[in-house]
PLY file of the C-alpha trace (Angstrom):
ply
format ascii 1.0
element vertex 60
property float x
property float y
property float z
element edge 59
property int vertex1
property int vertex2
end_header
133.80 122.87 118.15
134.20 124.48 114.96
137.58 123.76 113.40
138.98 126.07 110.89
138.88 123.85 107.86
135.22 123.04 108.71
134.54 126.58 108.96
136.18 127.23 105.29
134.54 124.14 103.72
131.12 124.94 104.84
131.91 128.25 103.43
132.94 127.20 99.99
129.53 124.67 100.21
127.38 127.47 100.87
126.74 127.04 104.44
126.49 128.70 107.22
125.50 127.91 111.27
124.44 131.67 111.64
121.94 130.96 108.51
120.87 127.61 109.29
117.62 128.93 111.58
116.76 131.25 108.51
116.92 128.72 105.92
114.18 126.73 108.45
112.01 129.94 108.25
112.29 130.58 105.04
110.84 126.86 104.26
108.50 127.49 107.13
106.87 130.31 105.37
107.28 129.03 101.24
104.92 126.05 102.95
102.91 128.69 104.65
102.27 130.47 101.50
101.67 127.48 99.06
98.86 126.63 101.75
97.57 130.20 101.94
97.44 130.40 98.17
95.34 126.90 97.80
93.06 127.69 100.62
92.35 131.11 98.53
92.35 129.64 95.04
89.92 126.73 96.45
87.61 129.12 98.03
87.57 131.42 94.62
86.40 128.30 92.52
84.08 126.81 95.42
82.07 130.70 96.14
82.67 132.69 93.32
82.10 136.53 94.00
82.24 136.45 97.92
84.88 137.52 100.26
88.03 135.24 101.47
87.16 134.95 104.73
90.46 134.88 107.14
92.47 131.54 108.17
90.73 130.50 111.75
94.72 129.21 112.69
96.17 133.15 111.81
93.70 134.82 114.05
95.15 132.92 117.21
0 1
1 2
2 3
3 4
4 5
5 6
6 7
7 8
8 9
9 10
10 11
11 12
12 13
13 14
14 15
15 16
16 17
17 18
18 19
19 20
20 21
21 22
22 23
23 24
24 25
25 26
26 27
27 28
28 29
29 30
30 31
31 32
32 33
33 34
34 35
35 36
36 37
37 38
38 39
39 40
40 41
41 42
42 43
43 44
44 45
45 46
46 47
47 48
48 49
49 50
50 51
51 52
52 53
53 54
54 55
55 56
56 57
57 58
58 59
């Protein structure tokens, strides 16, 4: 149960149940993107010139 002092302190700390989930996703995809961006940067330097192909994992 959520008391009302808890309530206010995790308000005045910045936090939030509702927002919780979201800040998960939000890592979720930073990690997602920092992996995109190396699997593109690594593929630029290894075939210069040709076309990224797409992840094999996104087209599931």
């Amino acid at each position: 149960m959520c008391f009302p002092e808890n309530r206010q302190r995790d308000y005045v700390e910045g936090k939030s149940k509702g927002f919780e989930p979201l800040e998960y996703l939000l890592k979720d995809l930073e990690a997602w993107t920092e992996k995109e961006n190396k699997r593109i940067i690594i593929h630029k330097v290894m075939h210069p010139g040709s076309k990224i192909p797409p992840d094999k994992h996104m087209e599931e």
